[in-house]
C-alpha positions in Angstrom: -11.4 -32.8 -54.1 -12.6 -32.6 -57.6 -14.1 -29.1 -56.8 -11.0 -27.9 -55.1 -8.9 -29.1 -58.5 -11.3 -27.3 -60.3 -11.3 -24.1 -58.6 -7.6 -24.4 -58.3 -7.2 -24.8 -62.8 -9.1 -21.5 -63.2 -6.5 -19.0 -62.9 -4.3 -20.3 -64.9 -6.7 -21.7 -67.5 -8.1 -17.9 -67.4 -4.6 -16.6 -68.1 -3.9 -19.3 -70.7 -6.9 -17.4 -72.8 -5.1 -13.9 -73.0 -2.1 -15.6 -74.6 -4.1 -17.9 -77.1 -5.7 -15.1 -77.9 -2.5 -12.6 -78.8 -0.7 -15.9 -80.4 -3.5 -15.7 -83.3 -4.1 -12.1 -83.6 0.1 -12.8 -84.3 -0.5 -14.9 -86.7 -3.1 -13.9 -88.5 -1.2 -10.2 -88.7 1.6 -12.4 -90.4 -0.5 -14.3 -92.2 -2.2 -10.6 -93.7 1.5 -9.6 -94.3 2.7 -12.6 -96.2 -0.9 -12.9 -98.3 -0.4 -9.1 -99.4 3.2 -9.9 -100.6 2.4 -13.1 -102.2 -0.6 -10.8 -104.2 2.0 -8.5 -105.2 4.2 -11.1 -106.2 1.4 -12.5 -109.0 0.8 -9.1 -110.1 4.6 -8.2 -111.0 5.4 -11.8 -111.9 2.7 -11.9 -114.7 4.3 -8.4 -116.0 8.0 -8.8 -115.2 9.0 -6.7 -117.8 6.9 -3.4 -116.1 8.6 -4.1 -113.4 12.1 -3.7 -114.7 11.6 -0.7 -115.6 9.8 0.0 -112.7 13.6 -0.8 -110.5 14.8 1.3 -113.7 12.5 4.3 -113.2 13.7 4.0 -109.0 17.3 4.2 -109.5 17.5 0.7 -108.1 19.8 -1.3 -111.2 22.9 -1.4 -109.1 25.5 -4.2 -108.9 23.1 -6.5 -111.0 20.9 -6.2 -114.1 17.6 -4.9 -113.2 16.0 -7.9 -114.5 18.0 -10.5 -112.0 17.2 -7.6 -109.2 13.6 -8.6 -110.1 14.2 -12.0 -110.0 15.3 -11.3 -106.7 13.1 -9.4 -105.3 10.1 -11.4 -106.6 12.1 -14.7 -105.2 12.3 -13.1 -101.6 8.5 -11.4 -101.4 7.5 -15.2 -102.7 9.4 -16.8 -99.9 8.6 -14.5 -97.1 5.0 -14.5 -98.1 4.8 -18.2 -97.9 6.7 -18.6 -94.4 4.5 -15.8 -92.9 1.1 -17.8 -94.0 3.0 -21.1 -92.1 3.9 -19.4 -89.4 7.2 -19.5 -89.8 7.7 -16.1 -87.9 11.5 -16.7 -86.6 13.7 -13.7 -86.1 16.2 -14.3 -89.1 12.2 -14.0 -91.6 10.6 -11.2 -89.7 14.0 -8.9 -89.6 14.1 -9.8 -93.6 10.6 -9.0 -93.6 11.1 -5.5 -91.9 13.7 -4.3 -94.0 11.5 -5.3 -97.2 8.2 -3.1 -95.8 10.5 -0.1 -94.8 12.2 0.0 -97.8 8.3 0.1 -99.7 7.3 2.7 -97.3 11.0 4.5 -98.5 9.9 4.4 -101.9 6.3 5.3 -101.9 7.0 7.9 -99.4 9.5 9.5 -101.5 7.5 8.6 -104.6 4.7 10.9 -103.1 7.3 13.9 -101.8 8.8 14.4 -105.5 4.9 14.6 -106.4 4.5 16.9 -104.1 7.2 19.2 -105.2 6.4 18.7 -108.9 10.2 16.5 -109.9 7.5 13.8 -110.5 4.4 13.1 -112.4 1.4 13.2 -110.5 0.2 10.0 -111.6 3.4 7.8 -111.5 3.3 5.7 -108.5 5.9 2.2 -107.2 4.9 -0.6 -109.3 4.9 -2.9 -106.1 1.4 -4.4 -107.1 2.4 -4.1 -111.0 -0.1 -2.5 -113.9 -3.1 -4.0 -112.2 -3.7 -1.3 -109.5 -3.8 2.8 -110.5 -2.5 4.3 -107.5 -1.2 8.2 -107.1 2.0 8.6 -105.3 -0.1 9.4 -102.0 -2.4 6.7 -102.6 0.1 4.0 -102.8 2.1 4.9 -99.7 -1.1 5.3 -97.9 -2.4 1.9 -98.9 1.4 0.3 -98.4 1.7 2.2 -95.0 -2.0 0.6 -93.6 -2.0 -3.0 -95.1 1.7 -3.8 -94.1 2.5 -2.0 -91.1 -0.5 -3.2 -88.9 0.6 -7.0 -90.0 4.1 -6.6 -89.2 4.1 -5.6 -86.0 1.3 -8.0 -85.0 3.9 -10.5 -86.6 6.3 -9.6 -84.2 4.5 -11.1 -80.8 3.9 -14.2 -79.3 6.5 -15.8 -81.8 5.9 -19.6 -81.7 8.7 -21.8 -80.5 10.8 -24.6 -82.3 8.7 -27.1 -84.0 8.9 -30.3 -85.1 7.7 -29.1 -89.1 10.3 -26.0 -89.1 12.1 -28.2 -91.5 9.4 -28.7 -94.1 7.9 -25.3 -93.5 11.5 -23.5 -94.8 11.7 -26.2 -97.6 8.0 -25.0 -98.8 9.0 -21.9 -98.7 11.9 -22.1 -100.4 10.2 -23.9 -103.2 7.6 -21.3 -103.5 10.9 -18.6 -104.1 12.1 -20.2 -106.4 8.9 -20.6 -108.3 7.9 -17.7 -108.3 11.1 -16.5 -109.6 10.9 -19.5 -112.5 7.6 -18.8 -113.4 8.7 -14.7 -114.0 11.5 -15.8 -116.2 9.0 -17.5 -118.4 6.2 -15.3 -118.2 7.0 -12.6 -120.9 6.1 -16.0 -123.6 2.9 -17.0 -122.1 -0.5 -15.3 -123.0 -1.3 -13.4 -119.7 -1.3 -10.3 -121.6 -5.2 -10.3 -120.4 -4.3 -11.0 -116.7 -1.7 -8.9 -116.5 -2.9 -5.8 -118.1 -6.2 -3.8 -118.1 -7.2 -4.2 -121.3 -9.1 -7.5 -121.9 -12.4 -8.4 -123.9 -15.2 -6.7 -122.0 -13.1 -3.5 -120.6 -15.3 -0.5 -121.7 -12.8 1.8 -123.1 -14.6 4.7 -120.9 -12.4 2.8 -118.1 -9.1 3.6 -119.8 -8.2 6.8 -118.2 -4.9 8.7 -116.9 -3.9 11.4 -114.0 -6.1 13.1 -111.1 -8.9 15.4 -110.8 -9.2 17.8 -113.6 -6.0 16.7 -114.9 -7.7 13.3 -115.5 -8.0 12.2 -119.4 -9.8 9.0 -120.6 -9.4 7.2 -124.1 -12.6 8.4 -125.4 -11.6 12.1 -125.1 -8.1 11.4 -126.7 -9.9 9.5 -129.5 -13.6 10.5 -129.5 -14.0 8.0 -133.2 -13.1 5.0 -131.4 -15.6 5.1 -129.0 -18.9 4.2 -131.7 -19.0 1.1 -134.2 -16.5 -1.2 -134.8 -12.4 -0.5 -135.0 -9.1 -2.5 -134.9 -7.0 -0.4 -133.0 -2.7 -0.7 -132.6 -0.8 0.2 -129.9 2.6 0.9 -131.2 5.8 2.0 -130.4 7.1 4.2 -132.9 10.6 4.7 -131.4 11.1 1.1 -131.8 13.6 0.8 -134.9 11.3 -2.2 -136.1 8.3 0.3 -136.0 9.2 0.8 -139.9 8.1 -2.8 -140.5 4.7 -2.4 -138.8 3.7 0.4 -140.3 4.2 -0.6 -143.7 1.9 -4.0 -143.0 -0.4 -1.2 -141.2 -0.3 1.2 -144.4 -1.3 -2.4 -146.5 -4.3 -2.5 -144.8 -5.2 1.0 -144.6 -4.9 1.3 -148.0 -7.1 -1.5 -149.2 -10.3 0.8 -147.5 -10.3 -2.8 -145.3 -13.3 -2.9 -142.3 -13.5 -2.6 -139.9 -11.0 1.0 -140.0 -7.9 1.2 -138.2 -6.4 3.4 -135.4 -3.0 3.2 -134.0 -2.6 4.5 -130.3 1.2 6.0 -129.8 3.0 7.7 -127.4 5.6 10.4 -129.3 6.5 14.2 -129.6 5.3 16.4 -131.7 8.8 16.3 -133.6 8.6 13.0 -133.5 5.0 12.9 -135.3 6.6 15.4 -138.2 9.1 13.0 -138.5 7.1 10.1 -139.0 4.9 12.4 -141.5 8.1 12.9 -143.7 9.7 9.5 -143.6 6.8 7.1 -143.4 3.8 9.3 -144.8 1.2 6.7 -143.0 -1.8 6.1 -144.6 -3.2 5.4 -140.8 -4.8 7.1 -138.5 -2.3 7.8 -136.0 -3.2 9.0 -132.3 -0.9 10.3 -129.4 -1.7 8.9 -126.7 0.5 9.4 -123.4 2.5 6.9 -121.6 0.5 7.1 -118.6 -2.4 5.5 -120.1 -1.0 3.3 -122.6 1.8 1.5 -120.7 -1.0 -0.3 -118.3 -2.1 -1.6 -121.7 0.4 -3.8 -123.1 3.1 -6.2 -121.9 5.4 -5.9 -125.7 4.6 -4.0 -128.6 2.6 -3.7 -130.4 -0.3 -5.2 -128.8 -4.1 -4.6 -130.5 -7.5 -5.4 -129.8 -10.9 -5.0 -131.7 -13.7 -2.4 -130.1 -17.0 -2.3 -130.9 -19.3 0.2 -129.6 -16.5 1.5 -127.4 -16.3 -2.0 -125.5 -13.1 -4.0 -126.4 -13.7 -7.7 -127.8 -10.8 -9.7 -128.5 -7.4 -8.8 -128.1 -3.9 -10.0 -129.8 -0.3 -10.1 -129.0 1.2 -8.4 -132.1 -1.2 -7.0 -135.3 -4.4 -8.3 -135.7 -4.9 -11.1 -137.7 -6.6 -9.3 -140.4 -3.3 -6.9 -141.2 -0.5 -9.3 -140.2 -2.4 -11.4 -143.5 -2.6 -8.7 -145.6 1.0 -7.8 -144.4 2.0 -11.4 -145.4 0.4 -11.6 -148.6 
């Protein structure tokens, strides 16, 4: 008898396998879905600002202000991410979920055709994973089109059924929405500028580089004296209409023959520099360097660090201590 009731469990015990098997290969395409969102989440939360502009840049400030849109957005990605990593792969979450990954695919893909047909930069790609990641316009959809896709429609099968914890699950992820939209809001005060740019103590500044191929330009070649002994160097924006103020505690310093020397990094025209020559006659070193490579830099302007031997060693929020003294005295 107990060999008959054996023999008679197999087939079904052999079919339960299959099944057990496709229900984690599910979840574990949702769980790769929601960690990938919950990574990009950290990366524009720490930065919200870039990514404003970012929505800006897209066309995408419609109805609201771009900065509750990313509130928003950084709200849903938060929630979605968490639900997927609990398995909470229900209908009402995964459609959500599908809209979200098409409409990335829409804007990387079209990101990459206006490349290709020379309306865009080159280099500018979606800021779905914020400053943190250089990515071309090909590279990003690429990367967006392999790391989602395959986890969303794993996501799709062998959803689980109703469970006793579906109530605590949505709560959780809830919380984690509204968190993560929270902890945005107040991110622009705290000092992440480290975190959530590339330029931190230790970042050689043979690392800081722009654009493809031969079209690719690094912060060394755009200011060669930087790259030996020691420097303070500013990252400015000198179509801010409080740039007038800096300059003049930048000129202070300059002009006391302080050490180590100064350079200030700015983006601008070439009217723009003749302008600056007329009304503020600096007695600064000052550098133009494109947006491309400066903007992955900073969170707020102006933001400066101290190099020495072409590797940065500490960085500030604002001027560095040394001029914003001088400027004070």
């Amino acid at each position: 008898m107990a060999v008959a009731s054996i023999s008679s469990s197999t087939p079904a015990a052999a079919a339960a396998r299959p099944r057990r098997g496709l229900a984690v290969a599910a979840y574990l395409g949702g769980a790769l879905l929601g960690g990938v969102l919950l990574v990009a989440v950290w990366a524009k939360a720490i930065d919200p600002g870039a990514f404003v502009e970012q929505i800006r840049s897209e066309g995408l400030e419609i109805l609201l202000p771009a900065r509750a849109i990313a509130l928003l957005v950084l709200a849903l990605e938060a929630g979605l991410g968490v639900a997927l990593l609990l398995n909470l792969r229900r209908r009402p979450v995964l459609l959500v979920a599908t809209a979200l990954v098409l409409f990335f695919l829409f804007l990387t893909g079209r990101a990459w055709w206006r490349a290709e047909q020379g309306i865009a930069a080159p280099t500018s790609a979606c800021g779905c994973f914020g400053n943190l990641v250089e990515r071309t316009p090909r590279q990003a959809f690429l990367s967006d089109l392999f790391l989602l896709l395959p986890g969303l429609g794993l996501a799709w099968l062998a959803r689980p059924g109703a469970a006793a914890q579906l109530g605590a699950r949505t709560l959780v992820s809830g919380a984690a929405a509204g968190g993560a939209a929270l902890f945005a809001a107040l991110a622009p005060g705290l000092p992440l500028d480290d975190l959530a740019t590339r330029l931190s103590p230790g970042v050689e500044l043979t690392s800081i580089c722009a654009g493809v191929d031969a079209d690719r330009v690094c912060l060394t070649h755009l200011v060669p004296a930087v790259a030996a002994g020691s420097h303070l160097v500013v990252l400015a924006d000198v179509r801010d209409p409080g740039f007038a103020a800096t300059a003049e505690a930048l000129d202070a310093y300059a002009a006391r023959g302080a050490e180590p020397p100064l350079a200030v990094l700015a983006d601008f025209t070439a009217d723009e520099h003749r302008t600056l020559l007329w009304t503020l006659a600096p007695a600064f070193d000052l550098h133009e360097v494109p947006a491309a490579m400066l903007r992955p830099l900073y969170r707020t302007l102006p933001r400066s660090f101290r190099v020495e031997e072409g590797r940065v060693t500490e960085t500030w929020a604002g001027l560095p201590p040394e001029v914003a003294q001088g400027a004070g005295g």
